[in-house]
C-alpha positions in Angstrom: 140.9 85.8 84.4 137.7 83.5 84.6 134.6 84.2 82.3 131.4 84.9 84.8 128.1 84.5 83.5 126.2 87.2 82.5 124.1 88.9 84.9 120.8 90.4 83.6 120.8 94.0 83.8 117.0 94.7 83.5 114.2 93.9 85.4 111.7 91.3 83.5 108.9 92.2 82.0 105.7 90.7 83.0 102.1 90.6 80.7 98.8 90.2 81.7 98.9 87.1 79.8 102.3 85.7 81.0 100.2 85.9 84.7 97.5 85.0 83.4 99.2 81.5 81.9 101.4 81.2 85.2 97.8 81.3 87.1 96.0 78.8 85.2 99.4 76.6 85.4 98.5 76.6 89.4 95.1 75.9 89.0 95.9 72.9 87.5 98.3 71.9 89.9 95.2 72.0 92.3 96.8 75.3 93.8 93.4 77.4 93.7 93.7 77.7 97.7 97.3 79.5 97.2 96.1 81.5 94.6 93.6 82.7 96.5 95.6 83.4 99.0 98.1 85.7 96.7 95.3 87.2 95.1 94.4 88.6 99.3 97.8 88.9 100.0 97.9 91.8 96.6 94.3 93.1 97.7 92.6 91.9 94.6 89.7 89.3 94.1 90.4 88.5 90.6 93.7 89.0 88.2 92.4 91.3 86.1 92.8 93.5 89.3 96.1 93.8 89.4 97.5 96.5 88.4 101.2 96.0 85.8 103.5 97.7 88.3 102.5 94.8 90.5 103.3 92.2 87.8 106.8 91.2 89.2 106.2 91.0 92.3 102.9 88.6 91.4 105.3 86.9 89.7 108.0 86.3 91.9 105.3 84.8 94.1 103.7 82.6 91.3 107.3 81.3 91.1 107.5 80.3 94.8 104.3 78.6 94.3 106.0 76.1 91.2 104.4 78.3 88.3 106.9 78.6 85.4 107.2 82.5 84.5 
């Protein structure tokens, strides 16, 4: 029988600061125009707006945009 790798059995959990760190990793990256755009695409202006049950999602998307979270 072969050995498959583990598969995670939770959902990850996302901080404000974890977000907060993945967004300032894209700002330096000269992403601010992305961000901006994800930050409209959620219906906020600034991160502090968004709200933790949206936290994977925003980072799933921070992750398509090259941010490491």
């Amino acid at each position: 029988m072969q050995n498959l790798p583990a598969v995670p059995t939770s959902v990850p959990q996302y901080t404000f600061d974890m977000i907060q760190t993945a967004c300032a990793e894209c700002m330096d990256k000269g992403q601010a125009q992305q961000l901006q755009g994800l930050l409209q695409k959620f219906g906020i202006r600034r991160i502090p707006e968004l709200r933790s049950e949206q936290y994977g999602a925003f980072a799933t998307e921070l992750r398509g945009l090259g941010a490491r979270i």
